[in-house]
KEMARSE-988964 format. One record per residue: x, y, z negated of N, C-alpha, C in turn; residue in one letter. Coordinates in nm, 4 decimals. Layout:
<rs>
+----------+----------+----------+----------+----------+----------+----------+----------+----------+------+
:      nc1 :      nc2 :      nc3 :     cac1 :     cac2 :     cac3 :      cc1 :      cc2 :      cc3 : code :
+----------+----------+----------+----------+----------+----------+----------+----------+----------+------+
:        X :        Y :        Z :        X :        Y :        Z :        X :        Y :        Z :    a :
...
+----------+----------+----------+----------+----------+----------+----------+----------+----------+------+
</rs>
This chain:
<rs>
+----------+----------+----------+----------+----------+----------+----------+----------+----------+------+
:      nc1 :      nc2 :      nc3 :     cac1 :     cac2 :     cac3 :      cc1 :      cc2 :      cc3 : code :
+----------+----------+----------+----------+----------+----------+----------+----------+----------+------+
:   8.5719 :  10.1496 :  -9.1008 :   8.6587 :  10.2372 :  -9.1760 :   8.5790 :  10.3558 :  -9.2253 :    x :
:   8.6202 :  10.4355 :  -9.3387 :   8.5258 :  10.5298 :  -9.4045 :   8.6251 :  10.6401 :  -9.3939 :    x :
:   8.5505 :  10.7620 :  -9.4152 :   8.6050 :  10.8606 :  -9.3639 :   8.7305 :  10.9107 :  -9.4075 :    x :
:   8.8605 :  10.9967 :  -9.3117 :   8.9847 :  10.9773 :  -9.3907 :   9.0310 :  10.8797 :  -9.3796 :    x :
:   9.0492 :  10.7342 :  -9.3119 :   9.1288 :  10.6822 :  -9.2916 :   9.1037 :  10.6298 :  -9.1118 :    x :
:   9.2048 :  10.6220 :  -9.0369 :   9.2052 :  10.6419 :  -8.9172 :   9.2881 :  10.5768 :  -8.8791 :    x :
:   9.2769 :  10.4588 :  -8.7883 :   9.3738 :  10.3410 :  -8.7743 :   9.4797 :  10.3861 :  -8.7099 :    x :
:   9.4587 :  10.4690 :  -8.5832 :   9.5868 :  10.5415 :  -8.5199 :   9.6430 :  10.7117 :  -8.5659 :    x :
:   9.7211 :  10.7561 :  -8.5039 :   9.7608 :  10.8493 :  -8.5800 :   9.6465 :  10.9382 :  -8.5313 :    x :
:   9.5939 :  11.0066 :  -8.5820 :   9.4733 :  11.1208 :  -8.5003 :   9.5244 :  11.2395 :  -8.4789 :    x :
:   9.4532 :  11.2794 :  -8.4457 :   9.4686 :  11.4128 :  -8.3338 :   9.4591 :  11.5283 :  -8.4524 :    x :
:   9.5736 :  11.6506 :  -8.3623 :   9.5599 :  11.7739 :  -8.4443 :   9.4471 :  11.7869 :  -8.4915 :    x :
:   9.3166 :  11.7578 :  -8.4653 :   9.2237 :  11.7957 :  -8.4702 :   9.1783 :  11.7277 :  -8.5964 :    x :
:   9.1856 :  11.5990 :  -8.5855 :   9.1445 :  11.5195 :  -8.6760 :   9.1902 :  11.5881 :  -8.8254 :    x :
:   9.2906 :  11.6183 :  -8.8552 :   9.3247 :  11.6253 :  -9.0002 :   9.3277 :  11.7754 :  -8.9743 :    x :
:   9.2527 :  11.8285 :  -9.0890 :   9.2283 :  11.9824 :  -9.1378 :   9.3542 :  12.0272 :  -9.1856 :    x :
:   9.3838 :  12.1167 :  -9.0961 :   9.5001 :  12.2491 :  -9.1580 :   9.5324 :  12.2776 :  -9.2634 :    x :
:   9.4218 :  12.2863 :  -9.4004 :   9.4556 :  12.2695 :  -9.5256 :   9.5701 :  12.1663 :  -9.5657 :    x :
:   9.5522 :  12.0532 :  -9.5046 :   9.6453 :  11.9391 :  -9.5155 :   9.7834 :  11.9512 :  -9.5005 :    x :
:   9.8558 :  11.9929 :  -9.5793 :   9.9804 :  12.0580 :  -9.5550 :  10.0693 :  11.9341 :  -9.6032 :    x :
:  10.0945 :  11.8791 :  -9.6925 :  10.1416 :  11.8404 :  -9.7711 :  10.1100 :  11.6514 :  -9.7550 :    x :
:  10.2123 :  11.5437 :  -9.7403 :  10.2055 :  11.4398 :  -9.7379 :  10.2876 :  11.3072 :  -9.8647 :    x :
:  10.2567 :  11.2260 :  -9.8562 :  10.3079 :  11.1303 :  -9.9454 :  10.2792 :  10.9970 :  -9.8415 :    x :
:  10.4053 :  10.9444 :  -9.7684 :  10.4067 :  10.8136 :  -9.6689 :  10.4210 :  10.6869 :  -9.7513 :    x :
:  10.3907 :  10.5571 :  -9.7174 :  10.4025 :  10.4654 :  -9.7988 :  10.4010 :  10.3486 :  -9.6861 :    x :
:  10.5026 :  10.2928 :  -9.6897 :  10.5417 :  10.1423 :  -9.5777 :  10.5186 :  10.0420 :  -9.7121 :    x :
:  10.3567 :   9.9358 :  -9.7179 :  10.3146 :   9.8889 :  -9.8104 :  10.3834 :   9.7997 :  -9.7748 :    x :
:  10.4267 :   9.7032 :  -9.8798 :  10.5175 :   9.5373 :  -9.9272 :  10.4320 :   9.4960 : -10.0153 :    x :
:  10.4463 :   9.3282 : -10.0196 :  10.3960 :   9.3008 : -10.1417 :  10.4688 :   9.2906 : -10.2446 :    x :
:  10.6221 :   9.3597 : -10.2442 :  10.7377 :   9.2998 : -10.3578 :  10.8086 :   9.4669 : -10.3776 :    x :
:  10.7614 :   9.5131 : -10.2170 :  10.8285 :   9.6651 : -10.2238 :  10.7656 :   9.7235 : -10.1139 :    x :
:  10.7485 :   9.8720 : -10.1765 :  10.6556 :   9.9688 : -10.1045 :  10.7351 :  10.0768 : -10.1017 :    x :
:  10.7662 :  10.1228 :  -9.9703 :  10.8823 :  10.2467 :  -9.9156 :  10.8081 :  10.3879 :  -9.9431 :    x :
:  10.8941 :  10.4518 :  -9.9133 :  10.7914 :  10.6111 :  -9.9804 :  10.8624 :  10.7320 :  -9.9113 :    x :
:  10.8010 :  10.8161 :  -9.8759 :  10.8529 :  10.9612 :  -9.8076 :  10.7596 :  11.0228 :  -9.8069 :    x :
:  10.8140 :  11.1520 :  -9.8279 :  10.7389 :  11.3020 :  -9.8862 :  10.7618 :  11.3805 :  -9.7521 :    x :
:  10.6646 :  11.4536 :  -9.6996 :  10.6912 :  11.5372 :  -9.6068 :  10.5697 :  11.6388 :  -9.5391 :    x :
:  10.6190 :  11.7556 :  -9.4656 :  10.5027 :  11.8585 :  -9.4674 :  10.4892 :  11.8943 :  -9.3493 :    x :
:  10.4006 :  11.9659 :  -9.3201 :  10.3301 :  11.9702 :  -9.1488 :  10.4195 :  12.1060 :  -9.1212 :    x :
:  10.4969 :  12.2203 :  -9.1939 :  10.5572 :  12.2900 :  -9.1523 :  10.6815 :  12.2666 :  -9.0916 :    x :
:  10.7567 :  12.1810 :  -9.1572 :  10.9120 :  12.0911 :  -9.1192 :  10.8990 :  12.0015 :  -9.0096 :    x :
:  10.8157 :  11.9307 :  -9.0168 :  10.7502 :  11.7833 :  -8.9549 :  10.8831 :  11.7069 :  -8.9878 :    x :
:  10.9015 :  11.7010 :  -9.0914 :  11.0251 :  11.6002 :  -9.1514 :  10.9902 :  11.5454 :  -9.2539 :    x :
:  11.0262 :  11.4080 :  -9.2504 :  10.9909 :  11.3103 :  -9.3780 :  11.1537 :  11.2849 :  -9.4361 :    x :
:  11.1680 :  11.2350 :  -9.5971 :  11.2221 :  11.2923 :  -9.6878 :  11.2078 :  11.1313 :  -9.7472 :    x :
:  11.3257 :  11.0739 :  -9.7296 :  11.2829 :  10.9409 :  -9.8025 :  11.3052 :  10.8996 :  -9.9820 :    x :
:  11.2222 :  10.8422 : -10.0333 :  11.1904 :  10.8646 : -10.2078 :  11.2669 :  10.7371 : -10.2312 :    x :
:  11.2523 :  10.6805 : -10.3444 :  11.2904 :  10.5943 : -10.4173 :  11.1786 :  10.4667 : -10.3540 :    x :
:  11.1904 :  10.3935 : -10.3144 :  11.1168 :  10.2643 : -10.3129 :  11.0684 :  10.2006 : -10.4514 :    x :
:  10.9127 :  10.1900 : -10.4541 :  10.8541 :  10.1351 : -10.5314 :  10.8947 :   9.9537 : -10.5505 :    x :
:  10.9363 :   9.9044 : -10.6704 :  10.9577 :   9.7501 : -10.6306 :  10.8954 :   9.7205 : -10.7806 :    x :
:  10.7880 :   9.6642 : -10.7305 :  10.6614 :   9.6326 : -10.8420 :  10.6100 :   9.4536 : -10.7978 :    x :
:  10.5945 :   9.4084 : -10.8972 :  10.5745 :   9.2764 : -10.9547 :  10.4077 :   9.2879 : -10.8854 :    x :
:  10.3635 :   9.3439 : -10.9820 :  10.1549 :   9.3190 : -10.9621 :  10.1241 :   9.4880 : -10.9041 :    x :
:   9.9625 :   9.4425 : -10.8670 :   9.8836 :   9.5755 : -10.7863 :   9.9167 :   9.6907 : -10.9307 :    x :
:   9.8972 :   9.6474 : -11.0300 :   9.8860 :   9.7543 : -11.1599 :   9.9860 :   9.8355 : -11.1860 :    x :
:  10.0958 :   9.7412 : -11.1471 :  10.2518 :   9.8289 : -11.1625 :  10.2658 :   9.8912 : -11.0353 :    x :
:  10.2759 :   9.8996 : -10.9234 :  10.2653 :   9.9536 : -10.7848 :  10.1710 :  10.0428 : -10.8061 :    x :
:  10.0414 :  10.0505 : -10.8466 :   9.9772 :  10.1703 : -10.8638 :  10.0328 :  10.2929 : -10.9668 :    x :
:  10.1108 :  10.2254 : -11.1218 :  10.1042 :  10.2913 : -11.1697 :  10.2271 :  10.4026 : -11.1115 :    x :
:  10.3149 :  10.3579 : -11.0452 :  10.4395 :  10.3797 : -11.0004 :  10.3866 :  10.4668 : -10.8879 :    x :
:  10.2631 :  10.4606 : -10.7990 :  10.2176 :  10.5433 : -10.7099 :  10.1453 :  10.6667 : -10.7710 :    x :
:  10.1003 :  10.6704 : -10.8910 :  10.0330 :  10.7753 : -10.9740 :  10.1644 :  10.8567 : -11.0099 :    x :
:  10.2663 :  10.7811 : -11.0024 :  10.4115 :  10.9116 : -11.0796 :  10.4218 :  11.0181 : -10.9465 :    x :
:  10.4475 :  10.9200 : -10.8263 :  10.4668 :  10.9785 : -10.6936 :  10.3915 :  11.0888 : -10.6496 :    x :
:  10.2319 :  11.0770 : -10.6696 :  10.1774 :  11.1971 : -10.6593 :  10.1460 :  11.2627 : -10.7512 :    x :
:  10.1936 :  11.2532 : -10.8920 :  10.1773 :  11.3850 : -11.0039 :  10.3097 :  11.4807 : -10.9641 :    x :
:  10.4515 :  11.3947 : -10.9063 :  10.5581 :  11.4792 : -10.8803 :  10.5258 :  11.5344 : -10.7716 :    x :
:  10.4817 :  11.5059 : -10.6410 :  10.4734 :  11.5905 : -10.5301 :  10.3840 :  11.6289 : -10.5365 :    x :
:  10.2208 :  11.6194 : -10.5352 :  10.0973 :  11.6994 : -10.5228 :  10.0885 :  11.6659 : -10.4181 :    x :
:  10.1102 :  11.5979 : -10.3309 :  10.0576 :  11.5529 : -10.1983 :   9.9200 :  11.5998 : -10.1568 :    x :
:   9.8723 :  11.6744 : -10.0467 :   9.6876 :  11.7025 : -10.0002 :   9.6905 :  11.5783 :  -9.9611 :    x :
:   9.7354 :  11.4683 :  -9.9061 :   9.6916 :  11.3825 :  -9.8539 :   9.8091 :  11.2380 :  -9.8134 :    x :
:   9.7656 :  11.1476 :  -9.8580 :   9.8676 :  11.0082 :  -9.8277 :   9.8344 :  10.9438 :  -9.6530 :    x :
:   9.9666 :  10.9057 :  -9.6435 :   9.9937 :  10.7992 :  -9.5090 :  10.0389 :  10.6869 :  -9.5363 :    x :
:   9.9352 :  10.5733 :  -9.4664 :  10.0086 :  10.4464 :  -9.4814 :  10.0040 :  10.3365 :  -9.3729 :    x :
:  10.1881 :  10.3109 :  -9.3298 :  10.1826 :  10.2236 :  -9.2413 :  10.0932 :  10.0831 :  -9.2010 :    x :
:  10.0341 :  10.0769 :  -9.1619 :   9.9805 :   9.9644 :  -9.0842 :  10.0466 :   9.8407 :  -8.9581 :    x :
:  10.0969 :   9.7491 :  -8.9655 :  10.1656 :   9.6754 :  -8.9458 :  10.0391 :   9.5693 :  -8.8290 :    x :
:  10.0740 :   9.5785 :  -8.7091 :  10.0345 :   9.4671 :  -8.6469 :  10.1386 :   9.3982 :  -8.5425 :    x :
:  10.0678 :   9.2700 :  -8.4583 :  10.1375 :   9.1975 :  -8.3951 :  10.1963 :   9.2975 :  -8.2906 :    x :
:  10.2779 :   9.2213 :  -8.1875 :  10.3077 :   9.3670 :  -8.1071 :  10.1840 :   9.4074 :  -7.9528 :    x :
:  10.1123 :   9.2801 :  -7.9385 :   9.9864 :   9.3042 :  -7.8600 :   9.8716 :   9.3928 :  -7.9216 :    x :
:   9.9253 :   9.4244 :  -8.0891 :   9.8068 :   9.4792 :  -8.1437 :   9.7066 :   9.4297 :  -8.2221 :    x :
:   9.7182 :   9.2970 :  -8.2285 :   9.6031 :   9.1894 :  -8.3017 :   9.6672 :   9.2235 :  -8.4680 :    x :
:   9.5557 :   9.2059 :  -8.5160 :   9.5980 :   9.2293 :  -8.6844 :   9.6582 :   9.1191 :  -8.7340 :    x :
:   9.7288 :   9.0807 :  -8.8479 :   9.7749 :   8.9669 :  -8.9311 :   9.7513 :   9.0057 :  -9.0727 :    x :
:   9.7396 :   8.8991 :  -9.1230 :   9.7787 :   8.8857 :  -9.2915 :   9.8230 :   9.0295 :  -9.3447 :    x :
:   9.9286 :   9.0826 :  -9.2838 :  10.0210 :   9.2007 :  -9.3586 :   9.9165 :   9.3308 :  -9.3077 :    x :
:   9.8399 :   9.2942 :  -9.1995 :   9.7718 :   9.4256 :  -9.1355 :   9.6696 :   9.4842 :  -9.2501 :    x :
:   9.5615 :   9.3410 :  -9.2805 :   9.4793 :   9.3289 :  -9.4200 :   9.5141 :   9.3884 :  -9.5040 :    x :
:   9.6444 :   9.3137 :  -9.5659 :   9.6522 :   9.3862 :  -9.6645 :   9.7006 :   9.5152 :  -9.7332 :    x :
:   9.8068 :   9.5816 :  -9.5689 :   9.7802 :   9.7459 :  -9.6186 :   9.6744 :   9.8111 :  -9.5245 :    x :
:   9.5503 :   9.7305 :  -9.5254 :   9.4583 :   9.7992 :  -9.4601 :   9.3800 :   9.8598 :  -9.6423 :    x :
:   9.3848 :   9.7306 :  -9.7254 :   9.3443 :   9.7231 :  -9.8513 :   9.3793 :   9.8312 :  -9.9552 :    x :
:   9.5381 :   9.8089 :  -9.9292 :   9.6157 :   9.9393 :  -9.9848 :   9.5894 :  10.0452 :  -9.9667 :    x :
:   9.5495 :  10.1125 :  -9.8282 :   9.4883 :  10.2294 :  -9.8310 :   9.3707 :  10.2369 :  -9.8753 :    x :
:   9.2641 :  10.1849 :  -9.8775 :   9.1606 :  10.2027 :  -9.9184 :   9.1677 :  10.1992 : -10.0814 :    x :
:   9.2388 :  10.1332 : -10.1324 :   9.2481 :  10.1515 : -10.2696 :   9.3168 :  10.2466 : -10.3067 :    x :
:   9.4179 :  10.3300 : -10.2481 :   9.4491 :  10.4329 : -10.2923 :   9.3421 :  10.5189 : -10.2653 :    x :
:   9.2743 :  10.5699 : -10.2041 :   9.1802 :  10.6568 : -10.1456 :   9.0341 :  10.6769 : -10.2959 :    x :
:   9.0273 :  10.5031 : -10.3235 :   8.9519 :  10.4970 : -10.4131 :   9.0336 :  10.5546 : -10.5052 :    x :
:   9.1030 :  10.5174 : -10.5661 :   9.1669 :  10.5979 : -10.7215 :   9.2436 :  10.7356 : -10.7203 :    x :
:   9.2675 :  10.7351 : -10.5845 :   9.3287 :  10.9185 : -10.6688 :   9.2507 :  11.0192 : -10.6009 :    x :
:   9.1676 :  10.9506 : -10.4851 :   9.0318 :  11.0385 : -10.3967 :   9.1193 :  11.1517 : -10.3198 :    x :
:   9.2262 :  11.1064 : -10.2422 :   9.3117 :  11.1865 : -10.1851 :   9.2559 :  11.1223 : -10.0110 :    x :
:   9.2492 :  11.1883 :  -9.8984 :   9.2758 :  11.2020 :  -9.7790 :   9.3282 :  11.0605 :  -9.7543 :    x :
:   9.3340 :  10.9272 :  -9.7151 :   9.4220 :  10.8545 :  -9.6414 :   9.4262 :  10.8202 :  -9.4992 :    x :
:   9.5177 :  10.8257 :  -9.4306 :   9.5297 :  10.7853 :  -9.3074 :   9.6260 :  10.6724 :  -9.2364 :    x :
:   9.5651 :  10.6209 :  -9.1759 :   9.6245 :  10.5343 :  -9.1261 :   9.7274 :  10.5443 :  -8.9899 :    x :
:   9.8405 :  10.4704 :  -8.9841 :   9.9567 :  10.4424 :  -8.8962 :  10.0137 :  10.3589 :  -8.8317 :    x :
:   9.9937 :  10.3418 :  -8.7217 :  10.0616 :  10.1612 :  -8.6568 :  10.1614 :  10.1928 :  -8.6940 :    x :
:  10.2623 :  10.1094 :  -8.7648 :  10.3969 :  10.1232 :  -8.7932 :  10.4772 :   9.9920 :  -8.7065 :    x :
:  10.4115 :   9.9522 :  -8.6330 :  10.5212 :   9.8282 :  -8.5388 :  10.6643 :   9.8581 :  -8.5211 :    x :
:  10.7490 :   9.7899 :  -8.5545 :  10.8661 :   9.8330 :  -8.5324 :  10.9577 :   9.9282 :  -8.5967 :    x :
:  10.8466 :   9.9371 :  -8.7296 :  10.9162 :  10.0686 :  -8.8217 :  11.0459 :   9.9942 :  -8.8579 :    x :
:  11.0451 :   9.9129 :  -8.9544 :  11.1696 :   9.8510 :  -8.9841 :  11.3071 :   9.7989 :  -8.9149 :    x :
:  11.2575 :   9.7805 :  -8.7581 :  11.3227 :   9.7278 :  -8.7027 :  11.4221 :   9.8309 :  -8.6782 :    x :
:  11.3436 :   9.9260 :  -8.6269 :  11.3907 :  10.0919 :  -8.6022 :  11.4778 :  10.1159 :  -8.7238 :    x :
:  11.3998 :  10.0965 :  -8.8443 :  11.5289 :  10.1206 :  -9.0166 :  11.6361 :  10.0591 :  -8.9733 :    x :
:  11.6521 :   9.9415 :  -8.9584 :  11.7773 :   9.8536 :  -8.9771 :  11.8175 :   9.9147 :  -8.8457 :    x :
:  11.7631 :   9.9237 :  -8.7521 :  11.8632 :   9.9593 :  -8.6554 :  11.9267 :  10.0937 :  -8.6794 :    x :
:  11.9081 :  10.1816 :  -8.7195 :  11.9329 :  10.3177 :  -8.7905 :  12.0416 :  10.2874 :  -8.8673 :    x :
:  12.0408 :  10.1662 :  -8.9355 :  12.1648 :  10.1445 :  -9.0620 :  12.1228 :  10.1951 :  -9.1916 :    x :
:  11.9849 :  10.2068 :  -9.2187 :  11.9382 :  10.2455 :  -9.3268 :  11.9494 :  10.1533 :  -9.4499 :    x :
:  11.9840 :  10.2142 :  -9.5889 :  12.0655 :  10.1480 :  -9.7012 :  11.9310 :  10.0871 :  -9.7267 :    x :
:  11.7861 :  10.1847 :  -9.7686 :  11.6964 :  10.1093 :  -9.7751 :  11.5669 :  10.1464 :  -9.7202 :    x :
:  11.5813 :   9.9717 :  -9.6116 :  11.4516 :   9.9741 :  -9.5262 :  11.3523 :  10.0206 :  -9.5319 :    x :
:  11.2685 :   9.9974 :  -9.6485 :  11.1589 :  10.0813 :  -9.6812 :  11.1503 :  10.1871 :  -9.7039 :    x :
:  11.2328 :  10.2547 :  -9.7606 :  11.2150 :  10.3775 :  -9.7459 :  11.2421 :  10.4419 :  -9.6419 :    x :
:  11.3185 :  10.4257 :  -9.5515 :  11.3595 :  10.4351 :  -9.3866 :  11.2374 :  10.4470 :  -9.3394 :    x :
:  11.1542 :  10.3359 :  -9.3545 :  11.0633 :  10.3030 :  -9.2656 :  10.9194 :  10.3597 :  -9.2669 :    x :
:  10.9072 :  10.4344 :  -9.4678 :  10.8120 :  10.5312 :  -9.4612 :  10.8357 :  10.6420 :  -9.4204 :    x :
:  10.9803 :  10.7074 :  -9.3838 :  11.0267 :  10.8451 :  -9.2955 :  10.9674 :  10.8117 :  -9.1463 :    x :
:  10.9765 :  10.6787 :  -9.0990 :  10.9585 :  10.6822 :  -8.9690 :  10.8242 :  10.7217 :  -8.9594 :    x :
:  10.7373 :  10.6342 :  -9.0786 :  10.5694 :  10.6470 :  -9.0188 :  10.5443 :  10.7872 :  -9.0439 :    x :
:  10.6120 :  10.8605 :  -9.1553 :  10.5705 :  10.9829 :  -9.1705 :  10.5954 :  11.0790 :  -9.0677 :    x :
:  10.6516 :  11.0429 :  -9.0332 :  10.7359 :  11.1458 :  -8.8971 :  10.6519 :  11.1205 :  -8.7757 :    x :
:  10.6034 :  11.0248 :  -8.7337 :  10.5260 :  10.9582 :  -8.6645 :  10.3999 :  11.0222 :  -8.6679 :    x :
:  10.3257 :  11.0138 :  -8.7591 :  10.1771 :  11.1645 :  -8.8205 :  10.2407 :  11.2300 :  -8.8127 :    x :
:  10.3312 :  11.3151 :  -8.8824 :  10.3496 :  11.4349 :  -8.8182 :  10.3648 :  11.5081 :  -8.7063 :    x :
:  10.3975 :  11.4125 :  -8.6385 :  10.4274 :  11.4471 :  -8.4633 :  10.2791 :  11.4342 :  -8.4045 :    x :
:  10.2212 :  11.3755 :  -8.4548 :  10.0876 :  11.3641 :  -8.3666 :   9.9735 :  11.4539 :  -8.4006 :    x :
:  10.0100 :  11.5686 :  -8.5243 :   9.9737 :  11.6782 :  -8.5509 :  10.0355 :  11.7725 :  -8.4838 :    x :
:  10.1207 :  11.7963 :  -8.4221 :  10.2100 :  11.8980 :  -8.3322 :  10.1054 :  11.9336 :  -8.2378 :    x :
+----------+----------+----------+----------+----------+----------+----------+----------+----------+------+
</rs>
């Protein structure tokens, strides 16, 4: 992993104080959840869910997200088995972050999100993904406390 992205949530320490400001993202390949939230509140703020066809439309739809918020820095759930072993879905928002990182050169960090969704639906959330990027966001934020 290259610097700025961090498989578990890291330590106060890890992410610089400047870092005020977040943009969460629970990656899909059909739909990508979204929440805005800041290290003063430690509350995530759930957005509109991205529901994009190809990588080009999902990006371009992620470029609106951070011209409206200004985010210092993006979070993105990471999805493994529940022993922890990676899968298919782990890859590929392991990919997602790194490609965001490449194109807008923002901060990314990484989040086990196990159980984010499950946690959404159990919540009664209208929509999962976006539920489920409040959880991961909330999740970094707490581990900055």
């Amino acid at each position: 992993m290259h610097e700025g992205v961090n498989a578990a949530p890291p330590g106060p320490n890890a992410v610089p104080v400047r870092l005020q400001s977040f943009l969460a993202f629970d990656f899909g390949t059909r739909r990508t959840g979204v929440a805005s939230g800041n290290r003063l509140l430690s509350h995530a703020t759930p957005q509109a869910t991205i529901a994009a066809a190809g990588s080009d439309e999902r990006f371009a739809r992620v470029a609106e997200r951070i011209r409206e918020w200004q985010p210092d820095a993006l979070v993105v759930g990471v999805p493994r088995h529940p022993d922890g072993a990676p899968h298919d879905n782990t890859r590929a928002a392991e990919r997602f972050a790194r490609q965001l990182r490449g194109r807008f050169g923002l901060p990314v960090y990484e989040v086990d999100e196990r159980y984010s969704t499950t946690e959404a639906l159990a919540g009664g959330a209208r929509d999962p993904d976006a539920a489920s990027a409040c959880i991961i966001l909330e999740q970094f934020l707490r581990s900055l406390a």
